[in-house]
C-alpha positions in Angstrom: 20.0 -58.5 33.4 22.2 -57.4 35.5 25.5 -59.0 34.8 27.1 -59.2 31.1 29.3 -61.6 29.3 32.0 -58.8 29.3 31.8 -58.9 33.2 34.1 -61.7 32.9 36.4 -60.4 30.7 39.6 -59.8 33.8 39.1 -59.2 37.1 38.9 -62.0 40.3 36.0 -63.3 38.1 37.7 -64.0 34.8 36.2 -66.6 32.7 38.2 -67.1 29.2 35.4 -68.2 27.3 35.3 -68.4 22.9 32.2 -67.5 20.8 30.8 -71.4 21.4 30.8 -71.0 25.1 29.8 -67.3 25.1 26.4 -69.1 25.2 26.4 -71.2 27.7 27.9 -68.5 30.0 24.9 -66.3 29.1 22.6 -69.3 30.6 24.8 -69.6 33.8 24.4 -65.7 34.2 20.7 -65.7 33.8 20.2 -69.1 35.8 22.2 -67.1 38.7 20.4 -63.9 38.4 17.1 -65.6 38.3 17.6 -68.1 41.3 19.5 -66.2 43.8 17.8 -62.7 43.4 14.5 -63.5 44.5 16.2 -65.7 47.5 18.1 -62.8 48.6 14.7 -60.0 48.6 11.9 -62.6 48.7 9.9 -63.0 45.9 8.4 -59.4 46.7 10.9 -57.4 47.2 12.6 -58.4 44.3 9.9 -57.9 41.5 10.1 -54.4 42.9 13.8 -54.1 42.2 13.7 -55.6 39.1 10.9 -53.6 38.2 13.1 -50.3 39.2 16.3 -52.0 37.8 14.4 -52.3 34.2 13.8 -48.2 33.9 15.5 -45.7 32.5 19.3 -47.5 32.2 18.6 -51.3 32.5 21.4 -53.2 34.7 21.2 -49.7 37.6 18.1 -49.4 39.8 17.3 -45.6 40.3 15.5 -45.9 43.7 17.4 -44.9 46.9 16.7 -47.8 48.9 18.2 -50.2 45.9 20.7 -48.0 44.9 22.5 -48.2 48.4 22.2 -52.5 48.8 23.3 -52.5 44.9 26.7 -50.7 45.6 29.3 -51.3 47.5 29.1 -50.9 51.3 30.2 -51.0 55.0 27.2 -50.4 58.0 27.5 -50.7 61.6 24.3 -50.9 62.9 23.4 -48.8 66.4 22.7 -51.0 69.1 25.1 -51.8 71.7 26.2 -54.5 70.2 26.3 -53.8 66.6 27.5 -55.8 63.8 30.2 -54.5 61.2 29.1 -55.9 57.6 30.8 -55.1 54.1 29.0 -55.6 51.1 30.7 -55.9 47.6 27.7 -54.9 45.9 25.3 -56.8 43.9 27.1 -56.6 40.8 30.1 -58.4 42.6 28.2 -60.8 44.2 26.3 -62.4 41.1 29.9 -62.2 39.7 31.2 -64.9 42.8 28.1 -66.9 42.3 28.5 -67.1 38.5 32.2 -68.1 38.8 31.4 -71.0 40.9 28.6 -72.3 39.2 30.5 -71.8 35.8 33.6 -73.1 36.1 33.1 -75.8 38.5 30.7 -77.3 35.4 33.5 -76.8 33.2 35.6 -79.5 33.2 32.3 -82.0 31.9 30.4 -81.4 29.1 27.4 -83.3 28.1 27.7 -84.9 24.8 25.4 -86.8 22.4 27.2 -90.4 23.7 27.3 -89.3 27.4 29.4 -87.0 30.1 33.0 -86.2 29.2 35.8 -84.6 31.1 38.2 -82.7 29.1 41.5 -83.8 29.1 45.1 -82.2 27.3 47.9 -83.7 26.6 49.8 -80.0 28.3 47.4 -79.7 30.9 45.9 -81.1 34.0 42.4 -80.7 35.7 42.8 -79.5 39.3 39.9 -80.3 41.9 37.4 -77.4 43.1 40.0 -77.0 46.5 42.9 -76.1 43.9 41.1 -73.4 41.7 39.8 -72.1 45.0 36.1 -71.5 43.6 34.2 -72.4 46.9 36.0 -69.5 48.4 35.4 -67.0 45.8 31.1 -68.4 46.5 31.7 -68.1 50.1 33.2 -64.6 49.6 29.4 -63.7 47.9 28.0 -64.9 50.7 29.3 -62.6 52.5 28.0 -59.7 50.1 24.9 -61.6 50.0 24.5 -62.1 54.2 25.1 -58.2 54.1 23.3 -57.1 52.0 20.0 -59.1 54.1 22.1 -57.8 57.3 21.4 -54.0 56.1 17.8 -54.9 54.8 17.0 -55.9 58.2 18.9 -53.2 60.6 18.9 -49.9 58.3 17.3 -46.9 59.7 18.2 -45.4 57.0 15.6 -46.9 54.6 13.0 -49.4 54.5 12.1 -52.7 53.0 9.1 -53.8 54.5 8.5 -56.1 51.7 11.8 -58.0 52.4 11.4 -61.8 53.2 14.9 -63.2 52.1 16.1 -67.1 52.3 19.5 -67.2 54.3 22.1 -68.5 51.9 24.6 -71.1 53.3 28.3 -71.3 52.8 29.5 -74.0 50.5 31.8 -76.2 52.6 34.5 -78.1 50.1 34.5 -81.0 51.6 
């Protein structure tokens, strides 16, 4: 896995969470990491970066080629009309995707006599537009479009095995 608990600890991506929900956080995390990996290599490439990604460290790849698409990054490719892409990085992106999924669940739970919604007597819920978490999923699209952006236009390396899905922005209304 890529992405810990602890990820989520401050940060754009914080999630207060207590030892209850630590678990189902843990299943959003995996869930994320297991659904949107292999759409963003193709089922190909991305058994070969999780295979590299599970050596010496687990959580870094080691090979050049992953190691530059998991970090952060800016490329300009050469052509006359060239593109300017930034990539948060990997890490960043699962992070944006995780949020979203996460908290927008949140406020239901499933219970043994049906769906709740939490409710306080001090608090209010807000809606999906006021806690701003399509942005913060469209913002890993970005890192996400990148990243395939690179894949597809680097000189600089080569993933022949790449066979992505294009990931659509989530529109709020």
């Amino acid at each position: 896995m890529i992405l810990t608990i602890n990820d989520f600890d401050n940060g754009r991506y914080q999630i207060p969470t207590n030892p209850k929900q630590d678990a189902d956080l843990m299943a959003c995390i995996q869930y994320v990491e297991d659904c949107y990996l292999p759409k963003l290599f193709g089922v190909e490439l991305y058994e070969l970066f999780l295979a590299d990604l599970l050596l010496p460290v687990e959580g870094e790849p080691t090979e050049p080629r992953f190691i530059k698409i998991f970090n952060a990054f800016n490329y300009q490719s050469d052509d006359s009309c060239s593109e300017f892409v930034r990539s948060e990085g990997i890490k960043e992106m699962l992070k944006g995707i995780v949020y979203y999924h996460y908290v927008r669940d949140e406020p239901t739970r499933v219970t043994t006599v049906g769906i709740k919604r939490t409710d306080s007597d001090n608090s209010t819920n807000v809606t999906a537009i006021w806690h701003d978490i399509t942005s913060r999923f469209n913002q890993s699209v970005v890192t996400y479009k990148a990243i395939q952006y690179y894949i597809c236009h680097s000189t600089e390396f080569e993933y022949t095995e790449y066979k992505g899905i294009e990931q659509k922005y989530n529109h709020q209304f």
